[in-house]
C-alpha positions in Angstrom: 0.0 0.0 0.0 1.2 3.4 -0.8 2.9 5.7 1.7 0.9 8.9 1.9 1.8 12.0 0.1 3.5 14.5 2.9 2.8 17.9 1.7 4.3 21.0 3.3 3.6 24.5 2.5 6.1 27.9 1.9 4.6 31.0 2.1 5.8 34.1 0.5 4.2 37.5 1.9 5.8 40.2 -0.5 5.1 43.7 -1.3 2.6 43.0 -3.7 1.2 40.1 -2.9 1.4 36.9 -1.3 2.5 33.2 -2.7 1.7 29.9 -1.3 3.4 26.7 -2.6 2.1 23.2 -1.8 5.5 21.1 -2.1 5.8 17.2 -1.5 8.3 17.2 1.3 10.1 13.9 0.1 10.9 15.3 -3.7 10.6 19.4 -3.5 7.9 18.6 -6.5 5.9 22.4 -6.4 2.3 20.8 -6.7 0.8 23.6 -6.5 0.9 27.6 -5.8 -1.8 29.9 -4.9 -1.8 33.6 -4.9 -3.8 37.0 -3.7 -2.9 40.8 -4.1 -1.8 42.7 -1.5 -2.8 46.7 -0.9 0.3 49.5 -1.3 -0.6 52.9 -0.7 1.2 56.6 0.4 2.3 59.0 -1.6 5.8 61.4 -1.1 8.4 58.7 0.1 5.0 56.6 2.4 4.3 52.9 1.6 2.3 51.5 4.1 -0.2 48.1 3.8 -3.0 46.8 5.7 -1.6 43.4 8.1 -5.1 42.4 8.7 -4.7 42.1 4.2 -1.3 40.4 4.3 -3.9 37.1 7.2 -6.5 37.2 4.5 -4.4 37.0 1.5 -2.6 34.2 3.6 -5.3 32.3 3.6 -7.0 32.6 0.6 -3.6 31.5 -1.4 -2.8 28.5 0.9 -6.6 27.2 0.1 -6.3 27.5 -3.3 -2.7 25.7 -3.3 -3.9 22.7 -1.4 -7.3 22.8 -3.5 -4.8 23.1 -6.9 -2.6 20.6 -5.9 -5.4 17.7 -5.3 -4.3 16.5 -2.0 -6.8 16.3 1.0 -6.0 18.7 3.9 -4.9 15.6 6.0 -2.0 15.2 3.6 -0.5 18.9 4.7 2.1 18.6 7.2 4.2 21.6 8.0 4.0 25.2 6.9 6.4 28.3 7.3 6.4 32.4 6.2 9.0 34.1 4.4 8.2 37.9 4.5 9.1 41.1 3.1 12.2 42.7 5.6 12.0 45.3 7.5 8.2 46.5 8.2 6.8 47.5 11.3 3.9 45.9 12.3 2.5 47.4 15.6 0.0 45.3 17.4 -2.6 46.1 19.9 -3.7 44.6 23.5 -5.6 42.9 21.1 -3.4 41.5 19.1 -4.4 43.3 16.4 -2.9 45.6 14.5 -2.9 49.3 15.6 -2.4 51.3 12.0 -1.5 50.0 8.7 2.4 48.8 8.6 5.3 50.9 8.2 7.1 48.8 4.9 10.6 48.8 3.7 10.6 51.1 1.2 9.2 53.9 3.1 11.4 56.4 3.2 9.9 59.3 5.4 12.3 57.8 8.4 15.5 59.2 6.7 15.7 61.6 8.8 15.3 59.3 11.9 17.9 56.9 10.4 20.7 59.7 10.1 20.0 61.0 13.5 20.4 57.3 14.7 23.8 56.8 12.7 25.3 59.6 14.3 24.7 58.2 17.9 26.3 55.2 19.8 29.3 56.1 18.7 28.8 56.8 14.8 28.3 54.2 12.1 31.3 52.1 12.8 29.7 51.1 16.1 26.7 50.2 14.8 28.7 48.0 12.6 30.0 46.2 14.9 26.9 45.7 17.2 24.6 45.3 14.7 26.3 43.9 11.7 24.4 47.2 9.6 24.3 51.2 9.8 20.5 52.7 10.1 19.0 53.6 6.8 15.4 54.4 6.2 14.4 51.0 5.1 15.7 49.5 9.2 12.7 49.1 11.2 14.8 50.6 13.9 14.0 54.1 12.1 10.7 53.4 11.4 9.7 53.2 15.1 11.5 56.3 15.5 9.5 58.1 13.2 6.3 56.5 14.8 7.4 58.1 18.1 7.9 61.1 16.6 5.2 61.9 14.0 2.5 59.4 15.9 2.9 59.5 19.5 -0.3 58.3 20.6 0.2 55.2 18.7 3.5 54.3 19.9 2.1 54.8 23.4 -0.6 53.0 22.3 1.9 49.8 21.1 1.4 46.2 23.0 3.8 44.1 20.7 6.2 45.1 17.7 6.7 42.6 15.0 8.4 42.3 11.6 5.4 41.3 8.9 6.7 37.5 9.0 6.2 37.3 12.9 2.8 38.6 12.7 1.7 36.2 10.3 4.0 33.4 11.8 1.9 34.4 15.6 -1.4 34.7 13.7 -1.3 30.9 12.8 0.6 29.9 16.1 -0.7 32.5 19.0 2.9 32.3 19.6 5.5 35.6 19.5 8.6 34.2 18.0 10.9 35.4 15.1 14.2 34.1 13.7 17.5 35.8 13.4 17.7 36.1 9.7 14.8 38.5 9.6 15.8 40.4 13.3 19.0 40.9 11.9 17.6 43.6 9.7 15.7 45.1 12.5 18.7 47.7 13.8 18.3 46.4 17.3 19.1 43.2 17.0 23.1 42.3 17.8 25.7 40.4 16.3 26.2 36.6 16.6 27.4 34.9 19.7 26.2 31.3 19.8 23.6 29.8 21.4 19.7 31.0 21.6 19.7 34.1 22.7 17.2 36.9 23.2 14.7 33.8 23.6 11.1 34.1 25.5 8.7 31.7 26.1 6.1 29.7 24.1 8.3 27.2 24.1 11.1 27.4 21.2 14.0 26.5 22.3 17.4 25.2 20.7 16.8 21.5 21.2 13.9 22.1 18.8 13.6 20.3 15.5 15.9 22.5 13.1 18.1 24.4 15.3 21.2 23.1 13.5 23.7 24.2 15.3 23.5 28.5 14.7 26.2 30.0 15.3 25.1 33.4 13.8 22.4 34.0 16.7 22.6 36.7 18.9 20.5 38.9 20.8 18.0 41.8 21.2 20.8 44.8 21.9 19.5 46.3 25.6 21.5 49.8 24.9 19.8 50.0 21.3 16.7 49.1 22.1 16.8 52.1 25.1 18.3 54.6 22.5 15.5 54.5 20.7 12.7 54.1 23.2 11.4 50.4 22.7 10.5 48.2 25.9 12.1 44.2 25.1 9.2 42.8 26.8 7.0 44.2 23.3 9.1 42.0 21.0 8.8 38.4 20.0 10.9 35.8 20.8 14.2 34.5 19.1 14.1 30.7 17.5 17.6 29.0 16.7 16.8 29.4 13.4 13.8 29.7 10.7 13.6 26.1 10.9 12.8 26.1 14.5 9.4 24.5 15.1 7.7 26.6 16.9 3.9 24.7 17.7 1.0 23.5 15.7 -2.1 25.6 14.5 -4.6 27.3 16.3 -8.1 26.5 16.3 -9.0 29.7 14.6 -6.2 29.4 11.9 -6.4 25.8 11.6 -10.6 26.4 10.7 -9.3 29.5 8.4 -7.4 27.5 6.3 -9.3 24.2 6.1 -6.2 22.2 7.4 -5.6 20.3 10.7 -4.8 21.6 13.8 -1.8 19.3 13.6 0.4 21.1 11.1 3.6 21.9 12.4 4.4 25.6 11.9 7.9 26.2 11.7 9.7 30.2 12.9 10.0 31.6 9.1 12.1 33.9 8.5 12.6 37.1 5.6 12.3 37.2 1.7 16.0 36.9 0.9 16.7 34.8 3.7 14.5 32.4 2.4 15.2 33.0 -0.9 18.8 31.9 0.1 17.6 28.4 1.2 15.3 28.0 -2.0 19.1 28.8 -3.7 20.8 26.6 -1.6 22.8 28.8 -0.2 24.7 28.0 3.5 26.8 26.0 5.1 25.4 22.7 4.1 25.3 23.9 0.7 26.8 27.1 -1.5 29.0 29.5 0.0 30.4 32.6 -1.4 28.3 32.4 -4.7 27.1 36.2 -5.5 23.1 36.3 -6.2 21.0 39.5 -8.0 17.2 39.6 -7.8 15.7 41.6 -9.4 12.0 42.5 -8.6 10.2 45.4 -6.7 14.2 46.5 -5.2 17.1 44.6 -6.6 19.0 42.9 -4.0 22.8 41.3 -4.0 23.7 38.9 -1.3 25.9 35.9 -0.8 25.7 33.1 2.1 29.1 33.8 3.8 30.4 32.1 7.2 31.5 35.8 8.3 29.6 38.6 8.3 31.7 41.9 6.7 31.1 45.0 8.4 30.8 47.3 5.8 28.6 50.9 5.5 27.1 49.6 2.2 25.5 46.7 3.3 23.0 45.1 5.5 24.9 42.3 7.7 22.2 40.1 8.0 22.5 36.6 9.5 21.1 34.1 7.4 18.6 31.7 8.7 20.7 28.4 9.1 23.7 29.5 10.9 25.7 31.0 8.3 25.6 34.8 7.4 23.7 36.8 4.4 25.2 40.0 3.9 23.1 42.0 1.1 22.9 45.2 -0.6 19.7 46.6 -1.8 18.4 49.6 -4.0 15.0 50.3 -3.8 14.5 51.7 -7.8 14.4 47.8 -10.2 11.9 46.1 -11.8 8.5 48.1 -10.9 11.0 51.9 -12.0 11.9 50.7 -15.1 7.8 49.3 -15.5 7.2 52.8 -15.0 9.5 54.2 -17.3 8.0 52.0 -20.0 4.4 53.4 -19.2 5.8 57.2 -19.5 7.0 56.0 -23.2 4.1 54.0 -24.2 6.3 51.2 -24.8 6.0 47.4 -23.7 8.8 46.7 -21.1 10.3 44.8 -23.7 10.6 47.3 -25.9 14.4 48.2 -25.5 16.8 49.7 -28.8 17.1 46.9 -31.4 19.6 44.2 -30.7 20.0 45.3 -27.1 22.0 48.3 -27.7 20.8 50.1 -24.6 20.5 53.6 -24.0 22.9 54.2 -26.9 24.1 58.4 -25.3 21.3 58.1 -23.1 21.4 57.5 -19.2 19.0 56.9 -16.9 19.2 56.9 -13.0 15.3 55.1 -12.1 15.5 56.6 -8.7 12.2 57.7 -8.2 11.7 56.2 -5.0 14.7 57.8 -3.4 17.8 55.8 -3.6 18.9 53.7 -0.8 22.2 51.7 -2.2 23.8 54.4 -3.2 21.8 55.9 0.3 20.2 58.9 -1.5 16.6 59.2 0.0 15.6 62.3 -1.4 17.0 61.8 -5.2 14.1 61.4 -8.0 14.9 60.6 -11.6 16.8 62.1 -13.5 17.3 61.5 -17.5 20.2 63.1 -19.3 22.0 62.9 -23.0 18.4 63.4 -24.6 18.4 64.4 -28.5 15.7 65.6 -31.3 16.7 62.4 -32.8 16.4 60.2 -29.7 14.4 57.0 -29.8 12.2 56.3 -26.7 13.2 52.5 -27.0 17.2 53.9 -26.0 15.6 55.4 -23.1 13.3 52.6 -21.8 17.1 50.7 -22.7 19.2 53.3 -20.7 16.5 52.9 -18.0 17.5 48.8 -17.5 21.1 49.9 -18.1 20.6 52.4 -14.8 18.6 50.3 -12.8 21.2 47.3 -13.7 24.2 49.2 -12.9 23.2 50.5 -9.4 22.7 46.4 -8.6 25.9 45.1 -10.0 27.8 48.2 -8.8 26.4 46.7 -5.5 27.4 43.7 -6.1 31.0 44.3 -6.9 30.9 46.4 -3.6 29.6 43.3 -1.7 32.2 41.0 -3.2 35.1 43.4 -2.1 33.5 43.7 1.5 33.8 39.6 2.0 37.3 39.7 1.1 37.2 38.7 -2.9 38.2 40.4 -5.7 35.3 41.3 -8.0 37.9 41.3 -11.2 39.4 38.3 -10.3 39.1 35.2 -12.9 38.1 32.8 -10.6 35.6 35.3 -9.0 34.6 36.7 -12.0 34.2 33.2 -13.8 31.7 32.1 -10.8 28.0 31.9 -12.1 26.2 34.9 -11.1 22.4 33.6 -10.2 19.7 35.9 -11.2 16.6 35.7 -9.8 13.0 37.7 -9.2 10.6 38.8 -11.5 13.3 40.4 -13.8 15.0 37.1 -14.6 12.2 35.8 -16.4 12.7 39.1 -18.9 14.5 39.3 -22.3 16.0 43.1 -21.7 16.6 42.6 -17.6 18.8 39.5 -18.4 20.8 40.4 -21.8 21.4 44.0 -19.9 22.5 42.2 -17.0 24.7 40.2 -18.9 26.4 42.8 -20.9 27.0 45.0 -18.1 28.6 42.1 -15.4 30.5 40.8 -18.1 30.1 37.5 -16.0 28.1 34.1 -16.9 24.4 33.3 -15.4 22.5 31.1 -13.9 19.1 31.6 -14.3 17.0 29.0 -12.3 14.1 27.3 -13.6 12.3 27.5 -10.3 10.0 31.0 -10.1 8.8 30.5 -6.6 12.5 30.8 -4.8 11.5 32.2 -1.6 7.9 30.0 -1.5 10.1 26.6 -1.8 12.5 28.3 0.6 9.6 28.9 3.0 8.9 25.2 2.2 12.1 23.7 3.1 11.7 25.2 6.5 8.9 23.8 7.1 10.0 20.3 6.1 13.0 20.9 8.7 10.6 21.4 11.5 8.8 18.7 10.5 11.5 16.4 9.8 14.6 18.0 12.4 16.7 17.9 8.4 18.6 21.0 7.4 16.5 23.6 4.9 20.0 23.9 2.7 20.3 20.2 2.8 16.9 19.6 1.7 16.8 22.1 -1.0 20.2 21.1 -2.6 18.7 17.3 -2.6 15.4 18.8 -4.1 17.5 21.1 -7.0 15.4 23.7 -7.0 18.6 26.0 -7.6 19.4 24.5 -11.0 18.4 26.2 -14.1 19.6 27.4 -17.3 23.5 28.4 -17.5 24.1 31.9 -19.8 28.0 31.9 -20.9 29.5 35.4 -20.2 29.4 38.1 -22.7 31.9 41.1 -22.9 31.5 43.9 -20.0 30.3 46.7 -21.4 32.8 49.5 -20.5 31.7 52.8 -22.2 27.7 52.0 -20.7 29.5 51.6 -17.5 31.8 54.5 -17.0 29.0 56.4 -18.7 26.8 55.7 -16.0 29.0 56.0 -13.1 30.5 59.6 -15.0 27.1 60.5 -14.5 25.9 59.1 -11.3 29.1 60.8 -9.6 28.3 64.2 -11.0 25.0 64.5 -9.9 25.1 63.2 -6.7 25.9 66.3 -4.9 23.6 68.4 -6.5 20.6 66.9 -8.3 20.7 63.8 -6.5 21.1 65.2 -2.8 18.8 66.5 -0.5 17.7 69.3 -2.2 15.8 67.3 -5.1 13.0 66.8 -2.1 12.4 70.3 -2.1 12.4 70.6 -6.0 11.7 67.2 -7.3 8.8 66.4 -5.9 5.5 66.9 -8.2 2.2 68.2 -7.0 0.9 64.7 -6.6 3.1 63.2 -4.6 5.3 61.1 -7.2 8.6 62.0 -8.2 9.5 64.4 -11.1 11.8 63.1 -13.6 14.5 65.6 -14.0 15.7 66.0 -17.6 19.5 67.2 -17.5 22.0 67.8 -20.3 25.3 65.4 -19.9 27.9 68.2 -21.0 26.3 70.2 -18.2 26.7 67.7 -15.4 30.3 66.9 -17.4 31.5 70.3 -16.8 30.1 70.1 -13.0 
């Protein structure tokens, strides 16, 4: 007689919307994935979203992916939440959530972050505490904000959690995070071994998946009084996002139609997750340099020591190794925007993908945060009579590529390798997100790394991820392990192409001209339209040439 089907389920709460992929535990097969919108609104650097949407989005995708994938709810056995970084969700004495949630790509706390920077002894000791300097995107600057701009509310705050710990203690009643996603929290310190900053509701380390971390570490007491937030509101540290943390509710079990015996593992963030789904960490790939490329493109690479470097978040991964990343906050959803100022499809780019041709583009018109320019919008320069709008939708990737792998090369440096180096340069760059299913994003990366891809066939990276922690909490086996075995990493291999030299110095020329001026603070006083979006500034290059 057969053995029955075990069926575990990765979710993958996102800016836009939320994933759920039904995956047989055994084989990584994806049976099935269901999806539901999420809500973005603000205007003038706010992005804010409704928790109670991210819970019903939850559960309308992970009914539809065990209804797609035609196994009975029995069959489900272990579910986790990846989650976009960095939001502050503020709860209630109900549990509920007090106003809509702060997300990463707000940028109305810059001013909070550079206040923070300057104090406990300037950005190098933040480095070294946290593993990451305050930018507007750390929740640790967020909360600051929400003291300062909504006091009443913050009084008003009976639990603080990242948007995976909400959803993670809305199936589980249970406060508990993981220390990939705290790591990007700003309060949260650097590795020392063991489980600490752990509460009750019983995770501990000698719960399935601990594995051994030895990038934990601990809710920072002097931080956390700097900036005015009481320890007891915060969840709960696991060993690691494979921790199991309990079973289902009764009220989350009857939501979702499955048993009340499902294991729910900690969860952890997007790229953390995404990193598993990669197989990236110490039971897998190390050092091998990542780009996705979706609403903010992101660089990261599993590492077994965390750099401490301005640039760069110096996040812990999930599994014991670290995951230090650079983000900008301008990719796939700037350069969709450019192409709807045209009028052009977003694969519309200059025949035979010859870019911008004279043209550059910087798509910062959400601020900047890698280079950290909150206030820039975007600008446009080397425009003709004879200028084809398909060069500018091209110089728009070429921008919005260039900040990333500039990044990149930046991140590589920071973990001791040389970017130029053949046998750094010669290892596979693997591109993922929404972009890396697109003609233009992937030929512009290309020309502009100068370094071969990997493009996996797997599109639901951080839902498998998600999924291979819940296995491990199931199970007690490693989420790397499991996804290596299960090859969801593998995909098509692009040889390298020529580096592009001129499109890059062009860019940089341009990028380092108008940072001072156009690019500073001053473009939030000038470059902000009457409704709230950002302008894009049209220069002329031999101006910004001559300075």
């Amino acid at each position: 007689m057969p053995t029955r089907r075990s069926v575990v389920i990765g979710v993958d709460s996102s800016t836009q919307s939320t994933k759920a992929a039904a995956v047989d535990a055994d084989t990584g097969e994806l049976l099935a994935v269901g999806r539901a919108p999420h809500t973005v609104t603000g205007s003038a650097g706010a992005r804010e979203s409704d928790p109670e949407e991210w819970w019903t989005a939850l559960v309308t995708a992970v009914r539809a992916a065990v209804r797609d994938a035609g196994v009975p709810a029995g069959a489900v056995t272990g579910i986790a939440v990846a989650g976009q970084q960095h939001g502050l969700v503020t709860l209630g004495a109900d549990g509920r959530p007090l106003r809509p949630a702060l997300l990463w790509n707000d940028t109305r706390s810059a001013p909070q972050a550079a206040a923070l920077a300057a104090r406990l002894g300037g950005p190098a000791a933040w480095l070294e505490r946290t593993g990451s300097v305050p930018v507007a995107s750390m929740t640790a600057a967020k909360w600051q904000w929400l003291r300062a701009h909504e006091p009443r509310h913050a009084e008003a705050v009976a639990g603080v959690r990242l948007p995976h710990d909400h959803l993670t203690e809305r199936l589980t009643g249970i406060a508990v995070t993981d220390p990939g996603d705290a790591s990007g929290t700003c309060w949260y310190g650097r590795g020392g071994g063991g489980a600490a900053g752990m509460g009750g509701g019983g995770v501990g380390a000698g719960t399935a998946g601990g594995h051994g971390v030895d990038a934990t570490g601990a809710y920072d007491p002097e931080i956390l009084d700097l900036i005015g937030l009481d320890p007891a509101l915060l969840p709960a540290v696991a060993p690691g996002g494979a921790s199991r943390v309990g079973t289902l509710t009764s009220a989350a079990a009857e939501a979702l139609g499955l048993p009340r015996t499902v294991v729910v593992a900690a969860g952890t963030g997007d790229n953390m997750a995404a990193a598993v789904g990669l197989g990236l960490g110490g039971a897998g790939l190390l050092d091998h340099p990542v780009v996705s490329l979706g609403t903010s493109g992101t660089v990261f690479a599993a590492t077994r020591g965390r750099p401490a470097d301005p640039g760069l978040a110096g996040f812990a991964a999930t599994d014991g190794t670290y995951l230090p990343l650079g983000c900008t906050l301008n990719c796939t959803l700037a350069v969709d925007r450019f192409a709807t100022l045209l009028g052009l499809d977003r694969e519309d780019t200059a025949p035979g993908g010859a870019g911008g041709g004279g043209v550059v583009v910087l798509p910062y018109l959400d601020g900047e945060r890698t280079p950290d320019l909150p206030h820039a919008a975007g600008l446009v320069t080397g425009l003709r009579h004879g200028t084809d709008p398909r060069a500018i939708l091209g110089a728009a990737y070429e921008g919005a590529a260039f900040t990333v792998l500039r990044a990149l090369d930046h991140l590589l440096a920071a973990c001791g390798l040389d970017p130029a180096a053949p046998d750094v340069r010669d290892r596979p760059l693997r591109l993922i997100g929404g972009g890396a299913r697109g003609r233009a994003w992937t030929e512009t990366v290309r020309r502009l790394s100068g370094r071969p891809l990997v493009v996996p066939a797997a599109e639901e990276l951080v839902a498998l991820g998600a999924a291979a922690l819940a296995a491990g909490a199931v199970t007690g086996a490693d989420p790397v392990a499991l996804t290596t075995a299960w090859g969801t990493g593998a995909g098509e291999v692009l040889p390298a192409v020529g580096r592009d030299e001129e499109t890059w110095h062009r860019i940089a020329g341009v990028l380092s001209a108008a940072t001072p001026t156009l690019l500073s603070s001053t473009v939030e006083e000038v470059g902000q339209g009457g409704g709230g979006e950002a302008d894009v500034v049209e220069v002329d290059a031999a101006s910004l040439a001559d300075g």
